[in-house]
C-alpha angles and dihedrals in degrees: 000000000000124000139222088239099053081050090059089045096053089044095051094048086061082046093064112113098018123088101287103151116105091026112120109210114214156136088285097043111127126223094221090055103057096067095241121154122234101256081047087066097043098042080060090046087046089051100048084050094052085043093052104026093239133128107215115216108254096227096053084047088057096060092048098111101157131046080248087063102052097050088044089058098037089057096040085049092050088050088052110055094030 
């Protein structure tokens, strides 16, 4: 199991060196918002399936569009293929 709270970690460590402050990670944080670019994100997703030893399908990645999302799908994945 991920949290929303890892999520966030990992987020806010592609966020380092751009303007961060003032930016509320959350459930409802979207992806788009956030600035990041597109190998950003996939280096997170990367990351959570290297954490959980899962493979998300890429057709379920590509509709995360919130921090609360990913982890959903991240969780419901691990259960999965557990």
């Amino acid at each position: 199991m991920i949290t929303v709270e890892q999520v966030c970690e990992m987020v806010q460590k592609k966020l380092r060196g751009k303007n961060a402050e003032g930016i509320t990670l959350g459930e409802q944080t979207a992806f788009d918002e956030l600035g990041l670019s597109s190998l950003q994100v996939a280096d997170i997703v990367y990351g959570i399936e290297d954490q959980l030893g899962i493979e998300f399908d890429p057709s379920r990645a590509a509709d995360v569009k919130t921090i609360g999302d990913l982890v959903n799908l991240a969780n419901t994945t691990a259960q999965v293929q557990a």
